[in-house]
N, C-alpha and C positions, 0 to 999 in steps of 0.2 A: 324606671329605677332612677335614672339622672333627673328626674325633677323631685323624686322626694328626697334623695342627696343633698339638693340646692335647698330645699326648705328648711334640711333641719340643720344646715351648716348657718342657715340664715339666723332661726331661733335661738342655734346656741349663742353667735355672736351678738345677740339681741342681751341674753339671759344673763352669759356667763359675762360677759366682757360690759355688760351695761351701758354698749355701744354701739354705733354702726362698727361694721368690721371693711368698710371702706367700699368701690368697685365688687360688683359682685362677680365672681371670677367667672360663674357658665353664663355671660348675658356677650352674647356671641355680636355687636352691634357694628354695621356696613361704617368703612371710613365716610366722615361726613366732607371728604373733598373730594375733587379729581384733580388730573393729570393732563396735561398738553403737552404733545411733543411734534417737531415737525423741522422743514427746512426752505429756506428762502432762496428763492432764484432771481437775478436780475435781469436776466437776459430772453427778448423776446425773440427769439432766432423759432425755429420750428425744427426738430422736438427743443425744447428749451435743453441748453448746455448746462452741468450744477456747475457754473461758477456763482459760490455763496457770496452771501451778500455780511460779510463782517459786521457785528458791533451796528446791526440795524435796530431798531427800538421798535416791541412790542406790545399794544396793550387788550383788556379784556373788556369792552362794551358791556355793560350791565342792561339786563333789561329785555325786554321786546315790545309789548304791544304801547309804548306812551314815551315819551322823551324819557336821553336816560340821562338819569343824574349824576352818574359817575362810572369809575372805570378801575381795573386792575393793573397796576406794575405803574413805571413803566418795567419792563422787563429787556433783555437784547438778545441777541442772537450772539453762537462765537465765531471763531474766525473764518468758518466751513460755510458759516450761513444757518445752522443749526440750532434750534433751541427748545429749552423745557419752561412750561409754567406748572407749577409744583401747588397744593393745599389751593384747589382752588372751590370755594361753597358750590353746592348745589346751583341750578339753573341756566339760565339762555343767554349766550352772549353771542358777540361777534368779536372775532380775532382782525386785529389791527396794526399793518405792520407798514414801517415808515424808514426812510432814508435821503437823504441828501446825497448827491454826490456828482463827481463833475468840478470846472475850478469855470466858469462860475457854476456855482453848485445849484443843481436842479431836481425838484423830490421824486423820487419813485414810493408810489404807492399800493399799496392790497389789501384787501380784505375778504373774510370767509362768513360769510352769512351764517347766522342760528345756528352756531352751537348748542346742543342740548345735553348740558353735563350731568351726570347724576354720582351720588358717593360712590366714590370704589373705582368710578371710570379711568382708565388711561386711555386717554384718545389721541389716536396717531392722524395727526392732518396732512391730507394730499399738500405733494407741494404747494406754493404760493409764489406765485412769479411777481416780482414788484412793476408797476408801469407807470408810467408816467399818468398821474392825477387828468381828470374828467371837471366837468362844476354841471350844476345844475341852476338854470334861471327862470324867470316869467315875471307874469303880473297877476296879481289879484285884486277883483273887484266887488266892492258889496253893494248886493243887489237892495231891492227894497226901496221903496220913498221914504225922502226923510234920509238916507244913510249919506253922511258926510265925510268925504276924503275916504282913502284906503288904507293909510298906513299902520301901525299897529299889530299887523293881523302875525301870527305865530305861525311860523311854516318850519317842520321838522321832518324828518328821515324815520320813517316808523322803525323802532328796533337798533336806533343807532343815539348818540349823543350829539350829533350835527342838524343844530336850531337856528332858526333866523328871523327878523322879522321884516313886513315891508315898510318902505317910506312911505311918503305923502302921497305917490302913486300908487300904489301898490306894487310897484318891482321890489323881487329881490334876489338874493344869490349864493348860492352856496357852491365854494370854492373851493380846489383841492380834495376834489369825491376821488376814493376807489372805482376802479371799473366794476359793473355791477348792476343790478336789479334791487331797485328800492318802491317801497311804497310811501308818497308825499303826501300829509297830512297837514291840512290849513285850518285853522282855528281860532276864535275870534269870539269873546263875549256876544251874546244874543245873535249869534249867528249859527245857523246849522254847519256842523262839522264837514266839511270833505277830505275822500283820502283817492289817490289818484293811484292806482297799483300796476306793478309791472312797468317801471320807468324804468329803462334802461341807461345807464350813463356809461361812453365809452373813452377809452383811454385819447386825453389830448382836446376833447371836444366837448363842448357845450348844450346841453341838451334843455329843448325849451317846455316848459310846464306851465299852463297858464290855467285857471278857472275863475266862476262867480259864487258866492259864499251870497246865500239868501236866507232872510229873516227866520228867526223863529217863531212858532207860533206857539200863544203863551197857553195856549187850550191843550185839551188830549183830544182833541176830535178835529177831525175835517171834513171837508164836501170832497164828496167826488163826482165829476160832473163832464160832459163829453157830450157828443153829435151823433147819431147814425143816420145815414143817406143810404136809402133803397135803390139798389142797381135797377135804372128804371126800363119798363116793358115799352112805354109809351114814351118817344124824345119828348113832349108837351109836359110829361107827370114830375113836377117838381114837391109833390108830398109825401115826406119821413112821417106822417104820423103813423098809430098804430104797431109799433112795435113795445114788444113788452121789455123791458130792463130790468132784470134780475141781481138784487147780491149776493150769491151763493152762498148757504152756511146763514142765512140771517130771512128776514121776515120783508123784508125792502123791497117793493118791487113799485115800477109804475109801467106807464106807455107814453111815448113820445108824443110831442106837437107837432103839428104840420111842419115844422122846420127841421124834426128831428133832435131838437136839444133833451136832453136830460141830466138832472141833479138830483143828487142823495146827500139830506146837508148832517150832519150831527153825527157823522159817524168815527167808532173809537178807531186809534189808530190801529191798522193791524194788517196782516197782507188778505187781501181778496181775489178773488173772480167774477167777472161777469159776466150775465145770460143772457142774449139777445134774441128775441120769436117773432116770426111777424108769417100769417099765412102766406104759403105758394113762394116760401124764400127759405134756402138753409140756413136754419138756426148756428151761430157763432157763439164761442167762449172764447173771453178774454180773460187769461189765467193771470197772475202777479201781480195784480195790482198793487203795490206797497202807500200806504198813508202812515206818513212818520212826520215827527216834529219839526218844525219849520215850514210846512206845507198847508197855510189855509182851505188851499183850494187846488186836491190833485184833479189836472185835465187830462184825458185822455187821449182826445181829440177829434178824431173823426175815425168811426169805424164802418165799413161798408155792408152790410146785407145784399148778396147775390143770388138771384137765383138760378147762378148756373155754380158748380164747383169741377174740381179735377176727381174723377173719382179710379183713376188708375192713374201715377205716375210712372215712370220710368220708362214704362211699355211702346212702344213705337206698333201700332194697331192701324191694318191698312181698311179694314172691311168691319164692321158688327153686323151681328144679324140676332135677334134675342132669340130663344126657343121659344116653341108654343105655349109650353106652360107659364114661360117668365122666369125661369130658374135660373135658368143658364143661357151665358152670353158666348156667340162662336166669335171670335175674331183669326184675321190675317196675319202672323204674326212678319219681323222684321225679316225673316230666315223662310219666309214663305211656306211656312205649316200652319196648318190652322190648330189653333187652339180653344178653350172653354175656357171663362171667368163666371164666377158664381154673379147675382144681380148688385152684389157690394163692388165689383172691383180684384176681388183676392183669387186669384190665376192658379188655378190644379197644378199638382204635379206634374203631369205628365200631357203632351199635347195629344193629338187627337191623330197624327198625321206622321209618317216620316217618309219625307220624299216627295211633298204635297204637289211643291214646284208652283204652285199660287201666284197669280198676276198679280201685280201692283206695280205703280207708278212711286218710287223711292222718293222720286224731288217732290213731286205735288202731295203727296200723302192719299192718295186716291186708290181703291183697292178696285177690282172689276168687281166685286160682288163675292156676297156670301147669301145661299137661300136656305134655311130651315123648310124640310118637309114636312105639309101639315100635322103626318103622324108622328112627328119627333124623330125619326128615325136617320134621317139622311140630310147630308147640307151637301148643295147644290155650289157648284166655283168653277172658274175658270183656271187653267192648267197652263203654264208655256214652258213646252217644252225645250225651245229653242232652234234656233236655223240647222240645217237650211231647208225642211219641208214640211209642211203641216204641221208650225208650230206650237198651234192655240187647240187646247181640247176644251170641251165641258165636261164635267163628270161626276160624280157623285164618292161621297166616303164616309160609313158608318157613323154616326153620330155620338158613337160608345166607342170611335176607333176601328182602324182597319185599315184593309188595300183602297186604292183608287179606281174608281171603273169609269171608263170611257163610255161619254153620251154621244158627242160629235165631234168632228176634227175640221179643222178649217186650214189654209193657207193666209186667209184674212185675218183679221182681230178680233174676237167676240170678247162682251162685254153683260155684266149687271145678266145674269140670268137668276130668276124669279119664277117660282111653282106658283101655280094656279093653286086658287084656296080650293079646291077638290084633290090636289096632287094628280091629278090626273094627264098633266102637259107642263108646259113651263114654256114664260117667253124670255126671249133675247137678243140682243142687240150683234146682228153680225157685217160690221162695215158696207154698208153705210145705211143699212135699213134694218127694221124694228121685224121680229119673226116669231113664230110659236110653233113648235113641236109637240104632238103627241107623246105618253112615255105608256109600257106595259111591264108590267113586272113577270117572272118565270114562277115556275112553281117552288124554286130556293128564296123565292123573294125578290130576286136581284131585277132592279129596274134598267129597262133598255128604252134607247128612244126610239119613236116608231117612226123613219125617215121620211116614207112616203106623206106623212103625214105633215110634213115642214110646209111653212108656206112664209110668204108676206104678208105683214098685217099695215107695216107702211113704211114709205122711204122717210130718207134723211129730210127735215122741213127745220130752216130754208135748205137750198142744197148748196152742198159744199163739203170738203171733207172734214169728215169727225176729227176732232181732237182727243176728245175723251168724252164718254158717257157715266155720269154721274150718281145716277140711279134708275132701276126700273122696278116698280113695284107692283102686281096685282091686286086687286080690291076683288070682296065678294060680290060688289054692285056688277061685277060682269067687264070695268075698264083696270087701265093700265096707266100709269103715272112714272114718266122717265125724264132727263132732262139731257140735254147733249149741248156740246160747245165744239163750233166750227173755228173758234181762234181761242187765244189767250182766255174769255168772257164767255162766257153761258149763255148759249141762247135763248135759254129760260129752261119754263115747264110745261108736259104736253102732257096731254089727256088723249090715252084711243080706248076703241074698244077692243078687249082680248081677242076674239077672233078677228077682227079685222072687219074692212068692208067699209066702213068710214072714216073718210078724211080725220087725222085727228086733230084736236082745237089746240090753238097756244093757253093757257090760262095764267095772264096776266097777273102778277097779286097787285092788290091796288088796298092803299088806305083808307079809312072810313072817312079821310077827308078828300077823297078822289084824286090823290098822288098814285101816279103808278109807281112800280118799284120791279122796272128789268135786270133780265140779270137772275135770276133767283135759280138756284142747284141744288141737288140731293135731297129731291122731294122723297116724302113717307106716310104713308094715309095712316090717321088714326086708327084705332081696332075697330070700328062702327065703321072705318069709311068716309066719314060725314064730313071730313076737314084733312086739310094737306099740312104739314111742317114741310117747311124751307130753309135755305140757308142764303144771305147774302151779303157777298163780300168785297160791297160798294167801299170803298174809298171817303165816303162820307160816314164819318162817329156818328152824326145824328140818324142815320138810317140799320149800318151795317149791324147783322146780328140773327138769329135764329125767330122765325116767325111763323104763324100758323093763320090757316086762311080757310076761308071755304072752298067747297068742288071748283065752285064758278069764279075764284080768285078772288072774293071780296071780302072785305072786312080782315084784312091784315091786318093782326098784331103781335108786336115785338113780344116775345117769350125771354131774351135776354141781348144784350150787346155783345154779347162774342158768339160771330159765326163759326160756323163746324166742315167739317167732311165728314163725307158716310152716318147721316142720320138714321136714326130708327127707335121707332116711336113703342115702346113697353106694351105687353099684352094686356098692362091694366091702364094705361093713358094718362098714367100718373109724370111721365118723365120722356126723355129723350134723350138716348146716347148717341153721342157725336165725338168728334176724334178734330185736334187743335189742327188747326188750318196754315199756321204761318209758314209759308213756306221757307228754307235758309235758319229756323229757328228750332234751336236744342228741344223743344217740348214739339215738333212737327210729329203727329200721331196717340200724342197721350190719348188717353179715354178720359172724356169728362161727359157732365148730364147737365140739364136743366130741368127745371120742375114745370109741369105743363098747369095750367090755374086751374080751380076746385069749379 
């Protein structure tokens, strides 16, 4: 009903009066000003006291994103320190309040960043305590051949009216700033624009800003172009070719030279990613790449291809052990329960354990062992109970979760116990010599070991006492692959047979160039058997790293540069999980992998 009112009150005064009839009375429209009110403090005591700052002068910064050109008032405060700025237009300022005082007179200054005023507004501003003025200085230089002297260049206060430029050096300075967060903005004919954000300028103090302002380039397009280096298997292999270089979102792709270099010349500006593949290494994406004006030639520099990665952070993991199928990984956790991680990495709900009471060694990252039973059903660990009697157990605990059941109980240390691939025994290392036990299950299932059935399969070689043992692993070939360290260093890796009855062998790894390489721990036989992975954590970058070998030690080669703790090699032979080695260091336990070659 009130808009056909307003139509015919319009018409009439159209008709009758043969006129406008002036302001249309229902055209209801927002005041097109606002309002500023607020109060000045001069005193920086804590909480600040309102003694006002009289007859202080205010004004209104026009503007935001580009120099401003001008300004509101001045306007003042009264004699409380109090004041109003009355009709003031739509948009973004900054409030700027100023004073002299003192005999000799010294300024206090403030300011209130991005006001964002709209009609109608009355905006009440937190106080403003005035402080004594800040500056801001530096140099600026222009980059590019061919660019002569600095001076010239426009350096301004983003959002504010305070411009400057530099001299013949490129210094320059801007004096008497509010305390505050500014963004500096340098600009300069054929020069790419920079803006430096989040400067802070503090009351009394000098704050230094310096950059380089390089060329622009007069094209829309640029090269983008960069290095990748293969994390190498072999210290001898210095060849990046064969990786592929991808630019996501586009049709661009090549493979590197022997050196590793790649270039993509012609392309528009615009932001990208890119794709890096190279077999038997984890594929990398390099996200943002920005190509923008002034940039002939964005570099990237050098990115690496590894083929080892972290593929559990956070986790502090004393043991892995995969299951039989490959699905699932059991680890040690930090709290001494064991737990399950899926083959990516991503850690179940729920652990598998409460009360597990799991050996590990905290400082070294060394677990005693974790055994999956061949039928999936059981992992096999060592228990410490704690002093003062028969502190160490063995024993087993559902694999789906459950209680703990006691295999054997020791006074000594046992260590790395490992199920025969029948399930049918399991061997173990119990100070100072290598052993193997029988096990029988009941008719509930429940596996028990068969005591009488214990025996030696072989002592400590060389002898002395253990330190710690590293791994023991059973093969279907009928032997046993463990390694033990009488000090600080590894006395390598040994080879017996599971029952026992022969001496067992050291197996030396050696390289195909007849270098030996002692020392080597946490052996793990492939799923065939056929070849050992090791770990070794020589002191020497050109050796130390994860490597794999045959039975008889031969023909070592490096799998990746970073050695591990507690290896173990994937049911399909595609990988090996291993757990970070540095002792004293925040990542001591992650879970990472390497990729084992095609």
């Amino acid at each position: 009903m009130r808009r056909f009112a307003v139509v015919a009150f319009a018409v009439v005064c159209g008709i009758v009066l043969g006129m406008g009839c002036g302001p249309d009375p229902d055209r209801f429209d927002l005041p097109a000003t606002a309002t500023v009110t607020g109060a000045l403090l001069e005193t920086t005591t804590t909480p600040p006291a309102p003694l006002g700052v009289a007859a202080a002068r205010i004004t209104l910064e026009v503007g935001s994103n580009a120099p401003k050109r001008g300004f509101l008032g001045p306007f003042f405060a009264n004699a409380q320190g109090n004041y109003l700025v009355p009709n003031i237009p739509e948009g973004i300022y900054d409030l700027v309040a100023d004073k002299q005082v003192g005999n000799p007179a010294q300024p206090l200054r403030g300011r209130v960043r991005f006001l964002n005023l709209r009609g109608g507004d009355n905006r009440v501003v937190a106080d403003l305590i005035l402080r004594p003025p800040g500056s801001m200085t530096g140099t600026v230089l222009l980059g590019g051949a061919g660019a002569a002297g600095n001076g010239g260049i426009s350096v301004f206060l983003e959002g504010t009216t305070r411009v400057t430029s530099t001299d013949g050096s490129g210094v320059w300075t801007l004096a008497d700033l509010e305390a505050g967060i500014y963004s500096v903005v340098f600009q300069k004919a054929g020069f790419v624009e920079e803006t430096v954000h989040d400067v802070e300028v503090l009351s009394g103090q000098a704050t230094q800003v310096s950059t380089t302002l390089e060329p622009l380039n007069p094209q829309s397009v640029a090269a983008l172009a960069g290095r990748v280096v293969v994390e190498p298997r072999d210290a001898a292999t210095g060849d990046h070719s064969g990786v592929r270089v991808t630019v996501e979102g586009t049709s661009r792709t090549l493979v590197t030279t022997p050196g590793g270099f790649f270039r993509f010349d012609s392309l528009p500006l615009a932001l990208y990613a890119l794709r890096l593949e190279r077999t038997d290494t984890f594929t990398r994406r390099v996200p943002n790449i920005v190509l923008r004006t002034g940039e002939a030639v964005r570099d990237v520099g050098t990115i690496q291809l590894d083929t080892h990665r972290t593929l559990r952070a956070g986790l502090a993991a004393f043991d892995l052990e995969h299951a039989p199928n490959g699905t699932q990984v059991a680890f040690t956790s930090a709290s001494g329960e064991i737990g399950v991680m899926d083959r990516n990495g991503n850690v179940f709900s729920q652990v598998l354990t409460r009360g597990a009471k799991a050996a590990f060694d905290s400082q070294t990252g060394l677990g005693r062992g974790l055994s999956w039973s061949p039928d999936g059903t059981e992992i096999l660990f060592v228990r410490f109970e704690g002093f003062p009697t028969l502190p160490y157990r063995i024993g087993v605990v559902p694999s789906a979760g459950g209680a703990f059941r006691t295999l054997l109980t020791s006074g000594n240390e046992f260590y790395q116990p490992a199920w025969s691939p029948d399930g049918k025994a399991f061997n173990y290392y119990l100070t100072p010599n290598l052993r193997r036990v029988e096990v029988s299950r009941d008719v509930l299932g429940r596996t028990t070991a068969v005591t009488s059935t214990d025996r030696l399969i072989s002592g400590s070689r060389p002898p002395g006492a253990v330190t710690v043992v590293s791994a023991i692993e059973a093969a279907s070939t009928g032997r046993v692959v463990y390694s033990f360290a009488t000090s600080a260093t590894s006395n390598g890796v040994f080879s017996a047979f599971a029952l026992g009855g022969v001496d067992p062998i050291d197996v030396l790894p050696t390289l195909p160039g007849g270098q030996a390489l002692p020392g080597a721990e946490s052996p793990t036989f492939s799923p065939a058997a056929s070849r050992i992975a090791f770990s070794l954590k020589t002191n020497d970058a050109a050796l130390r790293g994860i490597y794999l070998m045959n039975l008889d030690g031969s023909a070592a080669t490096r799998l990746t540069t970073q050695p591990g703790n507690n290896l173990d090699f994937s049911p399909d032979g595609r990988r090996i999980l291993f757990t970070f080695p540095e002792i004293g260091s925040s990542r001591l336990g992650e879970v990472m992998e390497v990729l084992v070659p095609r």
